[in-house]
C-alpha positions as a LaTeX table, in Angstrom:
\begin{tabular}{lrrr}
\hline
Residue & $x$ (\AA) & $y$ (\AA) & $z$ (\AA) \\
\hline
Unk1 & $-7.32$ & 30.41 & $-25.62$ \\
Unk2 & $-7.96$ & 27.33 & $-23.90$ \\
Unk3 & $-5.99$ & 28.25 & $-20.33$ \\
Unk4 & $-5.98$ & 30.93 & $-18.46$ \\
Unk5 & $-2.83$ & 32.66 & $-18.93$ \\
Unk6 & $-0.44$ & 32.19 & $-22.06$ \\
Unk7 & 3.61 & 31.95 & $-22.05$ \\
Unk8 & 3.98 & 35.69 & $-22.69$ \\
Unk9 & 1.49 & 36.79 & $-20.57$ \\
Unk10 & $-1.31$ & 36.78 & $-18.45$ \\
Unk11 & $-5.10$ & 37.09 & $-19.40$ \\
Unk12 & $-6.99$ & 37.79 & $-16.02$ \\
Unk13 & $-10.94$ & 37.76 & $-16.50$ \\
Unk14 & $-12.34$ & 40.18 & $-14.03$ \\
Unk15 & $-13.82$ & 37.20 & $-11.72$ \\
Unk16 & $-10.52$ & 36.07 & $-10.65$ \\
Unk17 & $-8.24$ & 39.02 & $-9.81$ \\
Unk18 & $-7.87$ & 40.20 & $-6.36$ \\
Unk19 & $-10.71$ & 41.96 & $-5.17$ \\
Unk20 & $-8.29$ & 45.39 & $-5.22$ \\
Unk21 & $-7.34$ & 45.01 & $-8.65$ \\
Unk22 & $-11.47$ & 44.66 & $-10.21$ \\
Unk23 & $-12.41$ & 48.28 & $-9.86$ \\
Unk24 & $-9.23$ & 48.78 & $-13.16$ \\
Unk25 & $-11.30$ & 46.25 & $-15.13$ \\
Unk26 & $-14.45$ & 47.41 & $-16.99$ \\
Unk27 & $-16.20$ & 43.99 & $-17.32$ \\
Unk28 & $-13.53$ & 42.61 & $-20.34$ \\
Unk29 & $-10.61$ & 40.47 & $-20.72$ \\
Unk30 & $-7.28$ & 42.02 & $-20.08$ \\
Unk31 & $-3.59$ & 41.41 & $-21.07$ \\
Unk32 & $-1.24$ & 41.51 & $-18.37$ \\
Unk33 & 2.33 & 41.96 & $-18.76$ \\
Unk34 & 5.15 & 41.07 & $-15.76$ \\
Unk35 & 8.25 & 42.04 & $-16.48$ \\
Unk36 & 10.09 & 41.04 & $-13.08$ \\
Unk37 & 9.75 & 38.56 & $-10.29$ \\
Unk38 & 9.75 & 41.05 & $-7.59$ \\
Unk39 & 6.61 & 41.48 & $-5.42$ \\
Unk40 & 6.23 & 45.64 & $-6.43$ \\
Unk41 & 5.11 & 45.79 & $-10.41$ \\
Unk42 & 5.68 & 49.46 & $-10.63$ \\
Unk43 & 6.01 & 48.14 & $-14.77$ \\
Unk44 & 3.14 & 46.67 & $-15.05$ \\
Unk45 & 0.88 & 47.35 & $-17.70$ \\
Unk46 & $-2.91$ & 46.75 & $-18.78$ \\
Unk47 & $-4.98$ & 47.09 & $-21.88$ \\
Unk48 & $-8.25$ & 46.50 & $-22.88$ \\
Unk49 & $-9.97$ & 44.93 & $-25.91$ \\
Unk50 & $-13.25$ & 44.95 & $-27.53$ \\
Unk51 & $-14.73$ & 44.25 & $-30.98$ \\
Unk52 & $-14.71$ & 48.15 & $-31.79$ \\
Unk53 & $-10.86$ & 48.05 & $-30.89$ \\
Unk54 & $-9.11$ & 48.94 & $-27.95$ \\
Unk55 & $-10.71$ & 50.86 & $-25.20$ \\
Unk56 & $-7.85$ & 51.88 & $-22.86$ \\
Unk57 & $-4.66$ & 51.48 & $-21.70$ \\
Unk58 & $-3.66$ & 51.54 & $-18.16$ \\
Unk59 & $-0.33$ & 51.85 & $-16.74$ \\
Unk60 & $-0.92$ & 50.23 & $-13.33$ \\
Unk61 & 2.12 & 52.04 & $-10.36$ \\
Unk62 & 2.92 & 50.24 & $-7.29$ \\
Unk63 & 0.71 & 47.01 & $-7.36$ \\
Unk64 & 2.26 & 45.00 & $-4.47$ \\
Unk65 & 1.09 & 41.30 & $-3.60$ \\
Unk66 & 1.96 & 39.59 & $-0.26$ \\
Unk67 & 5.68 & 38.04 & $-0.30$ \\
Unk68 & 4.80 & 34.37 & $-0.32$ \\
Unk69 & 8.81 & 33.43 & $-2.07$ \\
Unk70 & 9.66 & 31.83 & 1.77 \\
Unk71 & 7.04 & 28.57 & 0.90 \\
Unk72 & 10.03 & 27.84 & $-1.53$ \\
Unk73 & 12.97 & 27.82 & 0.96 \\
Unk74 & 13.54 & 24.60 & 2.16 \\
Unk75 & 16.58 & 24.57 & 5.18 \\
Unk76 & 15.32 & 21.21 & 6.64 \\
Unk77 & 15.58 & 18.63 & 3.60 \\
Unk78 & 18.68 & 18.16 & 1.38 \\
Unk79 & 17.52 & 17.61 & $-2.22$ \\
Unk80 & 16.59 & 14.23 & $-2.25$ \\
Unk81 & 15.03 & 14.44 & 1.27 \\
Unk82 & 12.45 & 17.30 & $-0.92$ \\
Unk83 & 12.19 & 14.98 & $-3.70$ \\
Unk84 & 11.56 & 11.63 & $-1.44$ \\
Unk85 & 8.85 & 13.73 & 0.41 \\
Unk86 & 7.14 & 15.29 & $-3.08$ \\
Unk87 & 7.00 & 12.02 & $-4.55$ \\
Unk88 & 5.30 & 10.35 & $-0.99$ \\
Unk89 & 2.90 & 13.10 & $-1.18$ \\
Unk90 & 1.73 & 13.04 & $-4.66$ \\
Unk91 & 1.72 & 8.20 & $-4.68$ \\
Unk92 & $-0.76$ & 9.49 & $-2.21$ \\
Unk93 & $-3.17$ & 10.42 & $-4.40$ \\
Unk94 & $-3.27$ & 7.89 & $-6.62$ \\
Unk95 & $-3.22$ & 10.12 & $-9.93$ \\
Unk96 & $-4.44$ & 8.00 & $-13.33$ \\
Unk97 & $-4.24$ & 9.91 & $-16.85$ \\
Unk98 & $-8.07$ & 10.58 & $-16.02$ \\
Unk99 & $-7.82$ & 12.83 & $-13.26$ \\
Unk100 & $-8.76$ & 15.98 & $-12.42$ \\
Unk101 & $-6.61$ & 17.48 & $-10.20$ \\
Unk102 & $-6.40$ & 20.58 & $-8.22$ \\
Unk103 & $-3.24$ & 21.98 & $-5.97$ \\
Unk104 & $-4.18$ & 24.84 & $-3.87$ \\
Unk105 & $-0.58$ & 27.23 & $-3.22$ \\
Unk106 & 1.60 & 24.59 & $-4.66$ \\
Unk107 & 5.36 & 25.68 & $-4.83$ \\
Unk108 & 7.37 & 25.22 & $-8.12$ \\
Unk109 & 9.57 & 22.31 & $-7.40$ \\
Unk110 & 5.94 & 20.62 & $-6.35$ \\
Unk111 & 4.57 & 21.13 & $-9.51$ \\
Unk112 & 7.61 & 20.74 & $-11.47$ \\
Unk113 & 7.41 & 17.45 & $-10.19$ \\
Unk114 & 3.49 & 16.56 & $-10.31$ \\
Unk115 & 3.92 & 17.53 & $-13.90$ \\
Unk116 & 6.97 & 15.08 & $-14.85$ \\
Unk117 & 5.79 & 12.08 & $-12.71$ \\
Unk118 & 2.06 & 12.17 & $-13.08$ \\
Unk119 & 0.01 & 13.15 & $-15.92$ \\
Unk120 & $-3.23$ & 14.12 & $-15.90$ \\
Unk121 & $-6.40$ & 15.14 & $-17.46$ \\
Unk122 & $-6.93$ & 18.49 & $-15.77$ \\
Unk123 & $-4.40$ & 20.21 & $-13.78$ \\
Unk124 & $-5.41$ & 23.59 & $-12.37$ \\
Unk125 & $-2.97$ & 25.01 & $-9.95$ \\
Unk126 & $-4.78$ & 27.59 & $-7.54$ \\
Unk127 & $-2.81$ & 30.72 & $-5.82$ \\
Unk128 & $-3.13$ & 33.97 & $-4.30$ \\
Unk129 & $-0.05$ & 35.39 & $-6.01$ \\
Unk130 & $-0.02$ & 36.35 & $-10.19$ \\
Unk131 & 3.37 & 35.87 & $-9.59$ \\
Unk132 & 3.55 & 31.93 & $-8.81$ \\
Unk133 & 0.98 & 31.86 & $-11.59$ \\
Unk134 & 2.88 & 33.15 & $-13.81$ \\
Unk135 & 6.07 & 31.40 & $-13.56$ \\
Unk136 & 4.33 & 28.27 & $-13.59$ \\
Unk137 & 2.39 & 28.96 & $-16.90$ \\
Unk138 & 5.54 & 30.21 & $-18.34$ \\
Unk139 & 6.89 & 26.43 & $-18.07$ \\
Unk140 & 3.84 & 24.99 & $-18.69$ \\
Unk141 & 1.33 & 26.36 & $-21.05$ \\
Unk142 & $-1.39$ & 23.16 & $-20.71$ \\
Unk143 & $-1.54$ & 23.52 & $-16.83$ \\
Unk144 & $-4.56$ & 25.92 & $-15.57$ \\
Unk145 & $-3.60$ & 28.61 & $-13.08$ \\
Unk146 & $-6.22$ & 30.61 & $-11.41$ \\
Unk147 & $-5.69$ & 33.43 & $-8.99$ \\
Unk148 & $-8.27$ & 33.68 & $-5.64$ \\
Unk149 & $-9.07$ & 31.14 & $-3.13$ \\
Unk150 & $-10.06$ & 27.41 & $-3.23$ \\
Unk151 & $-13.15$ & 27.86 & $-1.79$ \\
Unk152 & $-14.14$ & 30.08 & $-4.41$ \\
Unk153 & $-12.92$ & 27.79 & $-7.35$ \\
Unk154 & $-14.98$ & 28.59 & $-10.76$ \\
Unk155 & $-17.65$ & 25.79 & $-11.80$ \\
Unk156 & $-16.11$ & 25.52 & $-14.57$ \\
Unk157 & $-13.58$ & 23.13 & $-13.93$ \\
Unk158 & $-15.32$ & 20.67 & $-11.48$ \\
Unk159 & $-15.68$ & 18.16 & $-10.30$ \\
Unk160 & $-11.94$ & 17.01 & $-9.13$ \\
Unk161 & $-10.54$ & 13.60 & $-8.27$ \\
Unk162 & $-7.06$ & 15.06 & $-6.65$ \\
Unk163 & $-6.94$ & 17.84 & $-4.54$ \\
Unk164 & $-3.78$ & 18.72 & $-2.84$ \\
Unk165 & $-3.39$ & 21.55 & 0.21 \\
Unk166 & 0.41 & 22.04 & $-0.39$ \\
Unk167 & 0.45 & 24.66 & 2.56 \\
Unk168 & $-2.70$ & 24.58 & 3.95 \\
Unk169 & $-2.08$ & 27.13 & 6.83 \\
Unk170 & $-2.03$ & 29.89 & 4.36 \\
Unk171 & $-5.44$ & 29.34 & 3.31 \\
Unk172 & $-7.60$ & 32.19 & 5.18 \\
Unk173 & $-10.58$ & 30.39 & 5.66 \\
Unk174 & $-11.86$ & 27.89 & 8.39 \\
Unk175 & $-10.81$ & 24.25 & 8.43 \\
Unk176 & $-14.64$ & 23.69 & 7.93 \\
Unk177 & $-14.83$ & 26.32 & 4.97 \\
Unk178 & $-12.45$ & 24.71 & 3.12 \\
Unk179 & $-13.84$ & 20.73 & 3.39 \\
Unk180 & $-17.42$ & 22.50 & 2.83 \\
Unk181 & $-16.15$ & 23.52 & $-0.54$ \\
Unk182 & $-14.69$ & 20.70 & $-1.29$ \\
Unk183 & $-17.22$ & 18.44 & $-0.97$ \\
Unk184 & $-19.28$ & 20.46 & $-3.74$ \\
Unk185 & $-16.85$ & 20.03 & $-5.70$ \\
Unk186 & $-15.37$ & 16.48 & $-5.53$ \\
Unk187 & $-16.23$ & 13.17 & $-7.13$ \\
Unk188 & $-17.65$ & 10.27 & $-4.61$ \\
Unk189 & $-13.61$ & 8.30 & $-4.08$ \\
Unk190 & $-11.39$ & 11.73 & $-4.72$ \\
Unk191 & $-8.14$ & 11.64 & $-2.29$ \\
Unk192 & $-7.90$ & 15.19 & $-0.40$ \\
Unk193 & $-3.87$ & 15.42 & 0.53 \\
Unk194 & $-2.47$ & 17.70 & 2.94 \\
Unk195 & 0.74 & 17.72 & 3.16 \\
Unk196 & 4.11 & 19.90 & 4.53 \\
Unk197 & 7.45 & 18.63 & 3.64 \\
Unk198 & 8.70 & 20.40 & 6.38 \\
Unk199 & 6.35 & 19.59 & 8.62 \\
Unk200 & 4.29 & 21.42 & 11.93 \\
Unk201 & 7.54 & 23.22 & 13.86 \\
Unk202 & 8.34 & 24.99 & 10.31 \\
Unk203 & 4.75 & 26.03 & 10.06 \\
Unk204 & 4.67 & 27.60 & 13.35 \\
Unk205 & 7.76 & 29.58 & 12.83 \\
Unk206 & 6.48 & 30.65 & 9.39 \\
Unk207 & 3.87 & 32.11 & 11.17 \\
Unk208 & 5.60 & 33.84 & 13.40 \\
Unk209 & 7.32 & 35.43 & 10.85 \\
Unk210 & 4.69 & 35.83 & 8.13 \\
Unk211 & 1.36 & 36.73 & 10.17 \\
Unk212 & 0.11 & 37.87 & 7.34 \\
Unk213 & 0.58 & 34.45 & 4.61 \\
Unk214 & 0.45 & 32.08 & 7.15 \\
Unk215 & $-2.60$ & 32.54 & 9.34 \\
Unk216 & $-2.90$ & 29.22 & 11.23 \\
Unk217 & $-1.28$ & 25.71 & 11.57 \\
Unk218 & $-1.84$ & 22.34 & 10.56 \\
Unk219 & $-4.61$ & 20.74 & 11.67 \\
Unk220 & $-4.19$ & 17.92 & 14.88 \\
Unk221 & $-5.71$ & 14.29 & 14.50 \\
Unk222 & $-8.95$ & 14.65 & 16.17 \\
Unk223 & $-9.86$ & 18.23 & 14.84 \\
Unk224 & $-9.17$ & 17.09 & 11.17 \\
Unk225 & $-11.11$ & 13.79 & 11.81 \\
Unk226 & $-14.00$ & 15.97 & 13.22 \\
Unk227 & $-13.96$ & 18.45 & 10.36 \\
Unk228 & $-13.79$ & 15.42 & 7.75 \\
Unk229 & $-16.24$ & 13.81 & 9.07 \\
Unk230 & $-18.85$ & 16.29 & 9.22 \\
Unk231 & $-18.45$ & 17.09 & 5.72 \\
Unk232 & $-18.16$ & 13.45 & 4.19 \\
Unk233 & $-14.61$ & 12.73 & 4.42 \\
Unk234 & $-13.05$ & 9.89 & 5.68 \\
Unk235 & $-9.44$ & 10.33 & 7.21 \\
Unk236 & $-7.64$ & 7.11 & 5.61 \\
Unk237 & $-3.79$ & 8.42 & 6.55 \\
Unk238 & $-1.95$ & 10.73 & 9.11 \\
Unk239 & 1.30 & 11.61 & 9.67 \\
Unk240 & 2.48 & 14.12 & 11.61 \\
Unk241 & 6.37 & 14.03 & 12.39 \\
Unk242 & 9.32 & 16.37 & 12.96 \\
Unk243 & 9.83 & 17.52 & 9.84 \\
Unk244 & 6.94 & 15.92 & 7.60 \\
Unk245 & 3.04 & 16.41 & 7.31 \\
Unk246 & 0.80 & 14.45 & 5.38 \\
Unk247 & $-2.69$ & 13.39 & 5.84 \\
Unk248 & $-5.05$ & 11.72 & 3.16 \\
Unk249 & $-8.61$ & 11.94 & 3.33 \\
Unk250 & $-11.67$ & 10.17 & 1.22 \\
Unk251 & $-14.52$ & 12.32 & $-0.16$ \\
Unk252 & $-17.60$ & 9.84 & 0.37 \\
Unk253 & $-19.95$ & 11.59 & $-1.21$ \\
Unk254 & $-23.10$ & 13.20 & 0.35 \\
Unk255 & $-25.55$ & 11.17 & 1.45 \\
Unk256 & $-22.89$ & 8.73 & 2.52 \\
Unk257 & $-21.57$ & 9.84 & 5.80 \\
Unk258 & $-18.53$ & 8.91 & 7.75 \\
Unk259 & $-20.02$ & 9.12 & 11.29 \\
\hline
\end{tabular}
C-alpha cells in the first residue's frame, strides 16, 4: 500500500498513533475500522497481522479524541467569501505539478479545494485527529494523511516545497519549534503559508472556548519576523485584517541567513 490509510480503512503503523493508543500495538501494522464520525469510537475495532497469521484482535471501548469539528464552522464568510479566501491562500504558494506539499490541520473544504485547483507531486495532509484523516482519505485515496504533529513529520516524505499552517494556533509547540522543524525539512525557495480565513478575533474566541485545541494565537508582525528570521526564513507577505490572516514566508536555506 503506497499511502497511509486506504478508502475502507485505516492502517496506523505504531510510530504515528497518539502516544495513548501505542501501548495496544505490539510493534506491527494494524487495521483500523471507524464506523461513525463522532469523537467517542466505543465501535472501534483492531487486529493484528503477521506472516504466521493473525495474532489478536482487540476491541478498543471508549477511545475519545479532542473535538476539533468547530475549525470547520465558518459564521464570518458566505460561501464565496470561503472560497475567495482558500483560493488567495493556496496562489500563495505558488504550487507546480512538482511539488511537495504539506498542510498541517487543514479543514475539508481546504483540501477539497487544494486538491481540485492544484495538483501536486506529494500531498501529505498532517492532523491530530484519525477522524479528519479519515474522511479525507475516504475522498481521496492518493493524498497522504499522517496522524501526530508537524514537528515530528517522518523522514520519509521530505523535503517539501509547500507547507501550509491552516490553523496554526492549534499547533502545541513554540512558534520557534515549529520554523526549527521546518527548516530541516524544506527545500532552499519553499513558501511557508499561514493563513486563517477568519482571521485573529475568531482565533481568540476559539480559544476561549476550546483551551484545549487552540492553545495560542496568531503570531504579530515583529514576533513572526523574529522567529523567521532566526531560523532562515524570510517574511515576503503579511496580512492581518478583521476577518483574514495570511502571511508567506521564504525558507532560505541554512547557511543563507535573513538577518
Amino acid at each position: 500500500m503506497n499511502s497511509l490509510f486506504s478508502p475502507s480503512s485505516l492502517l496506523v503503523p505504531p510510530s504515528s498513533i497518539h502516544p495513548s493508543l501505542t501501548r495496544l500495538y505490539n510493534h506491527q501494522h494494524h487495521r483500523v475500522h471507524l464506523s461513525s464520525r463522532f469523537q467517542s469510537l466505543p465501535s472501534l475495532q483492531c487486529s493484528s497481522e503477521s506472516n504466521e497469521g493473525t495474532v489478536a484482535v482487540l476491541n478498543i471501548e471508549d477511545i475519545v479524541e479532542k473535538d476539533w469539528s468547530f475549525l470547520d464552522i465558518d459564521n464570518l464568510n458566505s460561501l464565496e467569501e470561503q472560497t475567495h479566501k482558500s483560493n488567495r491562500i493556496i496562489s500563495a504558494a505558488d504550487i507546480k505539478d512538482t511539488s511537495r506539499v504539506l498542510v498541517s490541520i487543514g479543514t475539508e473544504d481546504f483540501i477539497d479545494r487544494l486538491v481540485e485547483s492544484s495538483p501536486c507531486q506529494l500531498l501529505l495532509v498532517v492532523h491530530d485527529s484519525l477522524f479528519s484523516l479519515a474522511m479525507i482519505k475516504e475522498k481521496y485515496d492518493n493524498v497522504k494523511c499522517w496522524q501526530g504533529e508537524i514537528i515530528y513529520v517522518p523522514d520519509k516524505w521530505v523535503p517539501f516545497d509547500v507547507v501550509f499552517l491552516i490553523c496554526l494556533p492549534a499547533v502545541p509547540f513554540q512558534l520557534n519549534q515549529i520554523f526549527g522543524a521546518l527548516a530541516e525539512r524544506c527545500l532552499p525557495g519553499a513558501k511557508v503559508i499561514i493563513s486563517h480565513t477568519q482571521g485573529r478575533g475568531v482565533v481568540e474566541q476559539q480559544r476561549k472556548e476550546f483551551p484545549d485545541v487552540v492553545t495560542s494565537d496568531l503570531p504579530d508582525k515583529p514576533t513572526l519576523e523574529k522567529v523567521a528570521s532566526d531560523n532562515y526564513f524570510d517574511l515576503t507577505e503579511f496580512l492581518d485584517e478583521p476577518g483574514f490572516y495570511l502571511a508567506v514566508l521564504k525558507f532560505c536555506g541554512k547557511g543563507f541567513p535573513t538577518r
